[in-house]
N, C-alpha and C positions, 0 to 999 in steps of 0.2 A: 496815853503816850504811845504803847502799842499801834493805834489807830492812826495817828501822826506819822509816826516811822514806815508805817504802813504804805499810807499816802504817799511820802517824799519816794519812798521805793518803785511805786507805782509809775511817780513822775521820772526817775531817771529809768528806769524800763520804756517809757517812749520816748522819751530825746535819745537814747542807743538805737531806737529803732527808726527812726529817721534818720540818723547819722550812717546808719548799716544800710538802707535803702535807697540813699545817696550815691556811696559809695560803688553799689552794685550797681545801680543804674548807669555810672558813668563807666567802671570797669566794663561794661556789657557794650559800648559806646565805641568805647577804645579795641576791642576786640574784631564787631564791624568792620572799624575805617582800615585795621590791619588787615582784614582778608579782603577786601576791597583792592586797596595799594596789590598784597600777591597776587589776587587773580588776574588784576590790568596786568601787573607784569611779566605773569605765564604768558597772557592772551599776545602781547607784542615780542615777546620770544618768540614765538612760535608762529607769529602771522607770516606768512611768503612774502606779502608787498612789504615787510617792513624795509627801513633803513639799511639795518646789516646784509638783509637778503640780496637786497640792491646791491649793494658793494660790491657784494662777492657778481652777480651775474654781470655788473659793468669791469670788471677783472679780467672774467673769460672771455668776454667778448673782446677788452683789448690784446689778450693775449693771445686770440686766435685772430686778430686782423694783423700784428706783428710776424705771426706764422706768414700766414698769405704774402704780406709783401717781399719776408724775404726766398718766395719762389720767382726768381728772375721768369721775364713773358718767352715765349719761346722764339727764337728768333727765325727766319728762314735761310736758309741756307740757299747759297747759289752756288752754282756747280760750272765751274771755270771749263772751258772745252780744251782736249788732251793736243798736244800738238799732231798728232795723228789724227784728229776730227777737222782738223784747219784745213783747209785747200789751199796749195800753193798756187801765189798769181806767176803765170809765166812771163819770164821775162826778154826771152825771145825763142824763134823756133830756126829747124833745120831741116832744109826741103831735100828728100832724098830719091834718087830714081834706080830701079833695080837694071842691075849690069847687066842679066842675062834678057830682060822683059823692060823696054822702055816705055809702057801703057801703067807696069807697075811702080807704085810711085807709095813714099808717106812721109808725115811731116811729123817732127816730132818736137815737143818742147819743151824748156828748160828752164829752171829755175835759177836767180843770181849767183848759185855758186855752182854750177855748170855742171847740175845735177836735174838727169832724164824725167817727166812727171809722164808724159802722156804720148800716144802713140796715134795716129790717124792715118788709113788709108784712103787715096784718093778714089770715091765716087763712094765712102761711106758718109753715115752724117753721125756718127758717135763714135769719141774718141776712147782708146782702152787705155786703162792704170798701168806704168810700172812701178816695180818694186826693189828698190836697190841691192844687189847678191856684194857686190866687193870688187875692186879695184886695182889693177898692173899697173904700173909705171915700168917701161922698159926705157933704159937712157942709152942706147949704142945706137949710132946713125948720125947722119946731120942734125937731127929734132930728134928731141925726147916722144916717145907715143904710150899714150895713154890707154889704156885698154878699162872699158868699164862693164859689166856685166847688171844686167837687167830682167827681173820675172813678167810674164805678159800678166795681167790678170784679168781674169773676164769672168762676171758670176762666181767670184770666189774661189775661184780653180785657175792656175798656170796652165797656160794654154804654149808657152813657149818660153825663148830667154833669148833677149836680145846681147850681143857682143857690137859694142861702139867704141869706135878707134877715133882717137885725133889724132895728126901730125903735122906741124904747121899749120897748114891751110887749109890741110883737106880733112875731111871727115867723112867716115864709113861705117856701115852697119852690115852686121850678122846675124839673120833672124833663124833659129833652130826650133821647126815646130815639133812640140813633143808626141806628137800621135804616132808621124810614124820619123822621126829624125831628122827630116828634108831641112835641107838648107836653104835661107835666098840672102845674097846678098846685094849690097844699096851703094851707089855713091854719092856723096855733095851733090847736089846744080848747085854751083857759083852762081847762077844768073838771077834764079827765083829768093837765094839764101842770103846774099852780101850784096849790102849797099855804099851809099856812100859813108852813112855811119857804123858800119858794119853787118852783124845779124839782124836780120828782119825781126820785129816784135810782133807780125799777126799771123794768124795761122797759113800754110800755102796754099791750102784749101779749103 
């Protein structure tokens, strides 16, 4: 009897250990497939080309092409010329002959609001700049007379100041060279200056 129980003992002693070595087997199975699963999942954590990585570097790249565009392109500037750069067109002139010297002669001309631009003496070929100083109006007499004063300029230096008088019809000039004071003064030729439609519009000389 002993011997029997023995036996039966013997036999659930190896069905437990088959049952035990199943178990482990498949536990040890299960263990595997899990560190398998965590290491792919480190491994794509942590890869640069992944998916997430991508996101984020197509992110900065739009957000540094939204920078860019909103730096407007630069534009150029154009530089408008000051009225002082502009050349006035004259729009007629006035032939003068000196009172004291009738060889000495100059033509000067003027701009539509009957203001002096430029000076030329007869047997030069370059005309000199004035520059406007200030204005008389005296009104006693039959006609009012204008008196206008004038800088010579030549090479950036006054070289003298003209004094030009209208009255009426006539018109006169006062040239005071400043080197050493000298005076010359001019009057009208009606002949070379006034036409049939009045002031001549081309230089007298």
């Amino acid at each position: 009897m002993r011997y029997k129980f023995l036996k039966q003992l013997n036999l659930n002693l190896k069905d437990h250990k088959i049952i035990f070595d199943w178990i482990f087997k498949n536990t040890k199975m299960k263990i595997n497939i899990l560190l398998s699963i965590l290491t792919l999942t480190l491994l794509f954590a942590c890869d640069p080309n992944g998916k997430e990585t991508t996101n984020d570097k197509n992110q900065i790249d739009s957000t540094d092409q939204k920078t860019v565009e909103k730096i407007p392109p630069q534009q150029e500037q154009k530089t408008e010329p000051r009225p002082n750069d502009v050349e006035e067109k004259p729009q007629h002139f006035i032939c003068y002959t000196g009172d004291s010297n009738a060889n000495l002669a100059i033509s000067i001309s003027f701009d539509k609001e009957e203001k002096a631009l430029k000076v030329k003496y007869k047997g030069q070929e370059e005309a000199i700049a004035l520059s406007y100083l200030k204005e008389n109006i005296i009104t006693e007499g039959s006609y009012p007379t204008i008196e206008t004063y004038y800088s010579e300029i030549y090479n950036g230096k006054e070289n003298g100041v003209y004094k030009l008088i209208h009255s009426g019809n006539w018109d006169y000039a006062e040239y005071t060279r400043s080197s050493d004071g000298k005076k010359f003064k001019f009057t009208i030729d009606h002949d070379l200056t006034i036409g049939n439609d009045g002031y001549r519009t081309t230089p007298c000389f």
